[in-house]
Residue frames as a rotation matrix with the C-alpha (Angstrom) as fourth column:
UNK 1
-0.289 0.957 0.005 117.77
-0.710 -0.218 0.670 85.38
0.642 0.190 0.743 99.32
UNK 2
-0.976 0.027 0.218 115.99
-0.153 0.627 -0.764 83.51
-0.158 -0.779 -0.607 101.91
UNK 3
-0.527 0.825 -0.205 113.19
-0.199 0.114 0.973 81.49
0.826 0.554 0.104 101.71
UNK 4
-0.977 -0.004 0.215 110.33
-0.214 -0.091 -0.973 81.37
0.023 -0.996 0.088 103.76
UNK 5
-0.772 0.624 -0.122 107.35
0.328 0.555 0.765 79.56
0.545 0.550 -0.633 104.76
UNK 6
0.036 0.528 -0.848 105.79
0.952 0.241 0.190 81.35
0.305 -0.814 -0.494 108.10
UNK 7
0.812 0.381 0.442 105.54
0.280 -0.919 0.277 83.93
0.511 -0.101 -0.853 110.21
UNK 8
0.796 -0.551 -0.252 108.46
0.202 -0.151 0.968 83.58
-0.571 -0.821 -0.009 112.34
UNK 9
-0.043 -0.754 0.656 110.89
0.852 0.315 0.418 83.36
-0.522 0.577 0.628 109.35
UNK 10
-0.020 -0.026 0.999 109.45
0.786 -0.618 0.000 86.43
0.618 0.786 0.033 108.35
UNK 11
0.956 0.178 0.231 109.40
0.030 -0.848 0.529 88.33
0.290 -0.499 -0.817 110.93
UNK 12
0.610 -0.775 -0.163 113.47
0.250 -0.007 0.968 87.48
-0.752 -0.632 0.189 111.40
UNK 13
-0.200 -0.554 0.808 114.15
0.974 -0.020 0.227 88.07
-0.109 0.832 0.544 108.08
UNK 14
0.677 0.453 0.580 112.74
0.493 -0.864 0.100 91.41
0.546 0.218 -0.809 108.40
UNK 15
0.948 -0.283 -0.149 114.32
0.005 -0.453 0.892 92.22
-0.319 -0.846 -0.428 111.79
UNK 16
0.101 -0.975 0.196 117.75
0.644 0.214 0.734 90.76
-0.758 0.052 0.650 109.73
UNK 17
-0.191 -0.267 -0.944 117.52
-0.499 -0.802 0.328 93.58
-0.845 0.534 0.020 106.83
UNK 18
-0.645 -0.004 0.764 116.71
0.615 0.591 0.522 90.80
-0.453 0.807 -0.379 104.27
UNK 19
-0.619 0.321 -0.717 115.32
-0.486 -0.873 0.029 92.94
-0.617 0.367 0.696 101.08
UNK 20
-0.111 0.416 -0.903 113.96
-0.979 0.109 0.171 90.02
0.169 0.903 0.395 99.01
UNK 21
-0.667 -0.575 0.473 112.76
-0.662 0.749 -0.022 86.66
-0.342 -0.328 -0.881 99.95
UNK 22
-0.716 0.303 -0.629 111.13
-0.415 0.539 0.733 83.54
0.561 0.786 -0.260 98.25
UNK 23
-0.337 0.321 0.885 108.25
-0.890 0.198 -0.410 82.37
-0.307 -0.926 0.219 99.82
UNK 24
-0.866 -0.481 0.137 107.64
-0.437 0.861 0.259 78.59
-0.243 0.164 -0.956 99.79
UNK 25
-0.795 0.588 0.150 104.00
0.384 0.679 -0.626 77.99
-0.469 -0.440 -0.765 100.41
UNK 26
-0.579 0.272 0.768 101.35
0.668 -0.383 0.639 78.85
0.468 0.883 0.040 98.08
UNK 27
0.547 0.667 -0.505 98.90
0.814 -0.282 0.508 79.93
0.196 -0.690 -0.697 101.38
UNK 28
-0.236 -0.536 -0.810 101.92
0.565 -0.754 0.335 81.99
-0.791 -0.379 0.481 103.05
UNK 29
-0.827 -0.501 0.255 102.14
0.534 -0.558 0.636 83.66
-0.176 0.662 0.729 99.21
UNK 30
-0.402 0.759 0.512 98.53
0.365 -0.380 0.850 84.44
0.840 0.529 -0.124 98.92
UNK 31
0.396 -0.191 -0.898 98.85
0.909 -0.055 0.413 85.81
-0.129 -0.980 0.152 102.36
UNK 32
-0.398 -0.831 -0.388 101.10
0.592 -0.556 0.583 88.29
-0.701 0.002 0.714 101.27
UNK 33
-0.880 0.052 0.473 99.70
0.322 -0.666 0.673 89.22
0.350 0.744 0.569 98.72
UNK 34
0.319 0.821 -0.473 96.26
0.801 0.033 0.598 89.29
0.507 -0.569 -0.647 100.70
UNK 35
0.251 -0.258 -0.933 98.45
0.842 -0.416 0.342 91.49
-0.477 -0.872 0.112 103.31
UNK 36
-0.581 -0.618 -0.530 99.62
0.608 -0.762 0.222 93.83
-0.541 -0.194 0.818 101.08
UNK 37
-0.458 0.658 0.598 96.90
0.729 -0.107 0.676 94.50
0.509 0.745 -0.431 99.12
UNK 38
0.396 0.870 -0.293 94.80
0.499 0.064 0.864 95.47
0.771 -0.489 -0.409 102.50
UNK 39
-0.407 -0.546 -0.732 97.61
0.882 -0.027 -0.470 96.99
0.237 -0.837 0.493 105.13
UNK 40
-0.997 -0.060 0.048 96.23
0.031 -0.885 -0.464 100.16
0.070 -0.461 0.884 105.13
UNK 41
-0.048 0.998 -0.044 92.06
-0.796 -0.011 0.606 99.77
0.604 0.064 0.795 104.67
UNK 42
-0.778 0.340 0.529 90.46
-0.250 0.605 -0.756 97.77
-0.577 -0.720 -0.386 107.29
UNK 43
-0.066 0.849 -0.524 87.64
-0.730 -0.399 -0.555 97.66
-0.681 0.346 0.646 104.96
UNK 44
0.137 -0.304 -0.943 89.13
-0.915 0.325 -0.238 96.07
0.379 0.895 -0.234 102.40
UNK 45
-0.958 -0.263 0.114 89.59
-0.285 0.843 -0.455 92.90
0.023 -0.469 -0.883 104.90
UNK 46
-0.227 0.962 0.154 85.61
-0.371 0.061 -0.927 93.12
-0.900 -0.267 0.343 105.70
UNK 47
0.078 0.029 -0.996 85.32
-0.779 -0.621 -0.080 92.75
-0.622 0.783 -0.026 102.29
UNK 48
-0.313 -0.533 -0.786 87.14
-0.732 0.663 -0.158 89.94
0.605 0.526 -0.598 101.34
UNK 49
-0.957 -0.047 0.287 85.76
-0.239 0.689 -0.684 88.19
-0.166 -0.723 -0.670 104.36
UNK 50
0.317 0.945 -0.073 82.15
-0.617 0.147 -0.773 89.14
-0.720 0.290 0.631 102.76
UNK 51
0.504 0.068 -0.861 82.94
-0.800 0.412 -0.436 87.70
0.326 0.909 0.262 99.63
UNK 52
-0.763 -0.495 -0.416 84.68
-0.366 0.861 -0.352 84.42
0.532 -0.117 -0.838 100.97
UNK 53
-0.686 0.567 0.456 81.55
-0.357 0.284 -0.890 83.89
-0.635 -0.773 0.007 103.33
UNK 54
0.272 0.910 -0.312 79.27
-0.657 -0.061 -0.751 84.41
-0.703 0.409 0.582 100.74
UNK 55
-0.170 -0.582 -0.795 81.34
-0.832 0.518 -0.201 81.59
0.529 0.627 -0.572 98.38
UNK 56
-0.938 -0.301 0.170 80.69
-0.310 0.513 -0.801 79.19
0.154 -0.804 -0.574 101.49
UNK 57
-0.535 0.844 0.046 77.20
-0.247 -0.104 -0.963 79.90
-0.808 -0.527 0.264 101.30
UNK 58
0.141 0.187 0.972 76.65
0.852 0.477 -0.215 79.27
-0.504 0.859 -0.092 97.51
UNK 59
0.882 0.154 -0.446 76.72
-0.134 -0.825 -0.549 82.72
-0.452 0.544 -0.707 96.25
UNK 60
0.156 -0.935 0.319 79.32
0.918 0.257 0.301 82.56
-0.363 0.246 0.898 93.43
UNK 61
0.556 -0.280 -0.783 81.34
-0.011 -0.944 0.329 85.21
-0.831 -0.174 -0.528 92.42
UNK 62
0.754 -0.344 0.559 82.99
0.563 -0.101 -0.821 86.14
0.339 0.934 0.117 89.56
UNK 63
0.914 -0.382 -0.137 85.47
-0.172 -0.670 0.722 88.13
-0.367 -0.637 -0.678 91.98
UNK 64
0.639 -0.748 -0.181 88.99
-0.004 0.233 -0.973 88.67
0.769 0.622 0.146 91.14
UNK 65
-0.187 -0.711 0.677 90.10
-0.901 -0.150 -0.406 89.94
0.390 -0.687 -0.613 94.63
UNK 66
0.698 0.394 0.598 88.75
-0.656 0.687 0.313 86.17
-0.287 -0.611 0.738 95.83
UNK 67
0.862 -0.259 0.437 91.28
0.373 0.906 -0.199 84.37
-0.344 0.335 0.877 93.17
UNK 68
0.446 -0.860 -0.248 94.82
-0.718 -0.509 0.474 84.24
-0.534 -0.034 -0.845 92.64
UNK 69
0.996 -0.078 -0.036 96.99
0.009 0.509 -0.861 82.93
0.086 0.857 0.508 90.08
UNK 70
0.463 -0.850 0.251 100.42
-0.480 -0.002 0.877 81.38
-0.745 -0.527 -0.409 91.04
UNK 71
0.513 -0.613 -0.601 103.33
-0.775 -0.028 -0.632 80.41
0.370 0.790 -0.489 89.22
UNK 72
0.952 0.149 0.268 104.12
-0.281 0.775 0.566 76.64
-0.123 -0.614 0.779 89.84
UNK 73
0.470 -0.864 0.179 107.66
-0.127 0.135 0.983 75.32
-0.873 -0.485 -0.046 90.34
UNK 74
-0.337 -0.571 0.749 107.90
0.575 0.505 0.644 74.79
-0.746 0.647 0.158 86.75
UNK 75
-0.679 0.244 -0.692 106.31
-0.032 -0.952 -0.305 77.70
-0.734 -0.185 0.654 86.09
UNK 76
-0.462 0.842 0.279 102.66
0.310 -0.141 0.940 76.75
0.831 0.520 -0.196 84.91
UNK 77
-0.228 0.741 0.631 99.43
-0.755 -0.544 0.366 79.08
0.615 -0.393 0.684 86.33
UNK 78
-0.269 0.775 -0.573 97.15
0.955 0.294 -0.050 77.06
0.130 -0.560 -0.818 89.02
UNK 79
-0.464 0.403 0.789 94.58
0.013 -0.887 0.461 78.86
0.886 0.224 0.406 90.69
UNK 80
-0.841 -0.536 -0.077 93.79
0.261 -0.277 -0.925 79.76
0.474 -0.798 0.373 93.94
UNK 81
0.248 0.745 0.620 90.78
0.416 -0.659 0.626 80.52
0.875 0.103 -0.473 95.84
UNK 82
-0.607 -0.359 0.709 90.89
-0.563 -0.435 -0.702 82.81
0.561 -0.826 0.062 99.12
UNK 83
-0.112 0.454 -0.884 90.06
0.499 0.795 0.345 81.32
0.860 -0.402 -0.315 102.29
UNK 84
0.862 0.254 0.438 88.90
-0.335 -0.362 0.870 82.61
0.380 -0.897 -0.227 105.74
UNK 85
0.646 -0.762 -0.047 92.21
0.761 0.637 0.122 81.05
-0.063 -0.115 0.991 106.72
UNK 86
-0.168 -0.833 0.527 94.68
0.925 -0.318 -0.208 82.40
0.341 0.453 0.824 104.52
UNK 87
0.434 0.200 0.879 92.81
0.178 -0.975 0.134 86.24
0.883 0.098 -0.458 105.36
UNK 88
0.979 -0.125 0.163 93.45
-0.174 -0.087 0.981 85.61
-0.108 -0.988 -0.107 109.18
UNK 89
0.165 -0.986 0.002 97.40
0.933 0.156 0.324 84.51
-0.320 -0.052 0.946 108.20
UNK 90
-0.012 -0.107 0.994 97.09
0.605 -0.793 -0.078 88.22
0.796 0.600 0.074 106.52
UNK 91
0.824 0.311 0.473 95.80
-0.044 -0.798 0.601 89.92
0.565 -0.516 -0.644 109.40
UNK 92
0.782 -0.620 -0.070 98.93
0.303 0.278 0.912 88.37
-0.545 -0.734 0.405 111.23
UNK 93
-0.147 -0.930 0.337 101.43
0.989 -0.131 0.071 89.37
-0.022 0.343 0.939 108.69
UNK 94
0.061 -0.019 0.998 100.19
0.270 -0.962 -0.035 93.13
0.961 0.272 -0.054 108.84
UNK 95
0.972 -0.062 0.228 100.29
-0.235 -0.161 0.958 92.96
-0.022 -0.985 -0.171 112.72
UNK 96
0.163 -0.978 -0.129 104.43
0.860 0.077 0.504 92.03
-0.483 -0.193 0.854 111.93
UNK 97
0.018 -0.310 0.951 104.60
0.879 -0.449 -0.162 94.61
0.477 0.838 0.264 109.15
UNK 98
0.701 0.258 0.665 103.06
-0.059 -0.908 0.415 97.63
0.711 -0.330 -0.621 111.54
UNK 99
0.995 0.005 -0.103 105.18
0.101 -0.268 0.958 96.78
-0.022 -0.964 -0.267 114.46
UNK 100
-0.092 -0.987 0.131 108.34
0.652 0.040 0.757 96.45
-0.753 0.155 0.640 112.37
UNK 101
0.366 0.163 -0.916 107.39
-0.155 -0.960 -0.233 99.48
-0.917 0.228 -0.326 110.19
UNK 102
-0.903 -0.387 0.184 107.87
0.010 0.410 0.912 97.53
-0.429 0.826 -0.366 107.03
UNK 103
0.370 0.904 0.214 105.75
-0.376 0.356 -0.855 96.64
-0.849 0.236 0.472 104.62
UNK 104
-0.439 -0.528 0.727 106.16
0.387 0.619 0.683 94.06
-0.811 0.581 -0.068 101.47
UNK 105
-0.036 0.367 -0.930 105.39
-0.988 -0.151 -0.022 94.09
-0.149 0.918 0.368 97.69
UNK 106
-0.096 0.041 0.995 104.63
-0.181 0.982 -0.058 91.26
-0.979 -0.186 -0.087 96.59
UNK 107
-0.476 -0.363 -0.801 105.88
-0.678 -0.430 0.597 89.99
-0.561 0.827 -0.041 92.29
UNK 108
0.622 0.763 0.175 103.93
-0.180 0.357 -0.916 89.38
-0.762 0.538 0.360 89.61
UNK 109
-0.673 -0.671 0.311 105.52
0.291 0.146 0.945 88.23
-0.680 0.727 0.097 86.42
UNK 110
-0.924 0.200 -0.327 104.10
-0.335 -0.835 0.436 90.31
-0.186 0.512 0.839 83.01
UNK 111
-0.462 0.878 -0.121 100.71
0.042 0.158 0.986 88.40
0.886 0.451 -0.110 82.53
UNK 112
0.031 0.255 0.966 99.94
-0.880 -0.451 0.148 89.41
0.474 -0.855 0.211 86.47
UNK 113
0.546 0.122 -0.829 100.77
-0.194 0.981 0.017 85.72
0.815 0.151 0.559 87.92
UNK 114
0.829 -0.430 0.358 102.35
-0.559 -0.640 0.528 85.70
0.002 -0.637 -0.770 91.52
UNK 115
0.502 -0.616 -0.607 105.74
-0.140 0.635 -0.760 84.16
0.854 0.466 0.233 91.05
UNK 116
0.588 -0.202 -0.784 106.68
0.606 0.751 0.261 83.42
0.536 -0.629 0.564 94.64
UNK 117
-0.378 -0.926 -0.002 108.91
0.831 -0.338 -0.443 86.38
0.409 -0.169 0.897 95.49
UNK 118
0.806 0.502 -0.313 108.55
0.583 -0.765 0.275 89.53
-0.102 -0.404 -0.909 97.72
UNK 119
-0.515 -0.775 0.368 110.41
0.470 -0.614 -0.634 92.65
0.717 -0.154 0.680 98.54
UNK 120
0.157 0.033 -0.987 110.86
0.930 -0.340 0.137 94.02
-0.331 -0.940 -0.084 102.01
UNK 121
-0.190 -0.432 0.882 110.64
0.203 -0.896 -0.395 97.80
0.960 0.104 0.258 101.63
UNK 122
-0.242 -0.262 -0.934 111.12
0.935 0.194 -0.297 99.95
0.259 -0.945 0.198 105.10
């Protein structure tokens, strides 16, 4: 298993057949999961970019697709909020995923919590 914290590490771990790999960084992970959520709907990016603008602006949400819930190294919850950031590290991991005809899953453990792991499917 290989961990990883970027784009370049993922995009060689792809190109190397790796099927499963740990990602290190809570951004990179909510990235992923940001990327796979969205790879096929442009829309669904507009979206998330409305509702992160409006969060900037005061408008709060109650949004679930804005928050994410990670599994910490000792496995307690934190929470997450998206960022205009982290969406634009998405749009870059689906620009590796299309051109290497992959695409990821990204794992939840049973109370829907992302626990840090992916899987490369092809």
């Amino acid at each position: 298993m290989t961990e990883i914290h970027s784009f370049k590490p993922l995009e060689q771990a792809i190109l190397e057949g790796e099927k499963e790999l740990k990602v290190t960084t809570p951004k990179f992970l909510i990235a992923c999961a940001v990327a796979e959520k969205c790879q096929a709907d442009p829309d669904a990016i507009k979206r998330l970019i409305g509702f992160v603008m409006e969060e900037r602006n005061g408008i709060r949400h109650s949004n679930p697709e804005t928050t994410y819930t990670l599994l910490s190294d000792k496995g307690r919850p934190f929470m997450v909020r998206l960022t205009l950031s982290t969406i634009a590290d998405a749009l870059h991991i689906i620009k590796i995923l299309n051109q290497l005809y992959a695409s990821i899953k990204v794992q939840e453990d049973e109370n829907g919590h992302l626990t840090g792991m992916i899987d490369i499917l092809n």
